[in-house]
Every structure is written in structure tokens, then in C-alpha cells.
C-alpha angles and dihedrals in degrees: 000000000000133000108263146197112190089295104336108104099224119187092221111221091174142019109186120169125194130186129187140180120240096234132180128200110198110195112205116204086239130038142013121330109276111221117212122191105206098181126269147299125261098253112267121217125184116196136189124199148162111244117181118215135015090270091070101041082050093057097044087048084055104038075058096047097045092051081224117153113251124191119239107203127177135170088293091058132247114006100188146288108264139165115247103235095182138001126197118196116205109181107211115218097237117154091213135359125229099178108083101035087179087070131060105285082231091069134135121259120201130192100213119191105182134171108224127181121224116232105241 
């Protein structure tokens, strides 16, 4: 199975998941740093990969815009359902493209690195 999200086929180059803690240092005018754990972060993935045509960069740029869950699926199965918080097109000068042959070998591709935010 492909590398999916919701319905883009993306050829995934990187998976990187971060998680933090919300934590508050309070700093009394006398005495020692007080250390509050407020709770933690929605995990945080950033993700790079590879999309082929103008559809599909129109569909990532509105899946950005609408603030709508997508699904990210791999060969594992489903990943999650997260928001995409950013998304940075790089167009890559290829003179033709061999990855998508259901698509013009003239097309557009496109390096995306994109935050997005798990559903939790």
C-alpha cells in the first residue's frame, strides 16, 4: 500500500514526531524556581514528501486552508487522522517525471515539508 493523505498519494521521505510537555517556571523573588507541569503538547509530526501536479498541490493547500482532518495511511496502515498546521511547496526542476504514470510525464513535482498536529 501508498503512502496516503486523505486522498493525495505522497511519496513520504520523512516521519518525524516530537512531544513536549507545557511547563512553567515560576521564579519567586525569594527562594528557590518553582517547576509547574501544566500537562502536555498535542504530538507534533513533520513530515517531508515527494506530490506529483498541480491537483494535488491544490488539495494539500486546501486541506491547510479548511482546518479539515485528513488521514495519513502507509503500508502499516493508518497512521492518524491530524490537522495540517503548515505546508511548504518546493517545485523541483525536473524535465519529466517518472513517479506517478498515471499522470503527464510534463507534470509538476513538488518537495512538500508540512506540521501537522495528531487528533488526540
Amino acid at each position: 500500500m501508498a503512502w496516503k493523505l486523505e486522498d493525495v498519494r505522497i511519496f513520504l521521505q520523512t516521519l518525524d514526531e516530537s512531544e513536549e510537555r507545557i511547563t512553567a517556571v515560576l521564579q519567586p523573588i525569594q527562594g528557590y524556581s518553582v517547576i509547574q507541569l501544566l500537562g502536555n503538547k498535542i504530538p507534533t509530526y513533520n513530515i517531508s514528501y515527494y506530490i506529483v501536479g498541480d491537483a494535488d498541490k491544490t488539495k494539500i493547500t486546501q486541506y491547510t486552508y479548511s482546518g479539515s482532518l485528513v488521514t495519513l495511511s502507509g503500508p502499516d496502515g493508518v497512521v492518524g487522522d491530524f490537522y495540517i498546521h503548515n505546508a511548504k511547496f518546493d517545485r523541483q526542476m525536473a524535465v519529466s517525471q517518472s513517479i506517478r504514470t498515471d499522470l503527464a510525464v510534463n507534470d509538476k513535482i513538488y518537495i512538500v515539508n508540512s506540521e501537522i498536529y495528531k487528533n488526540v
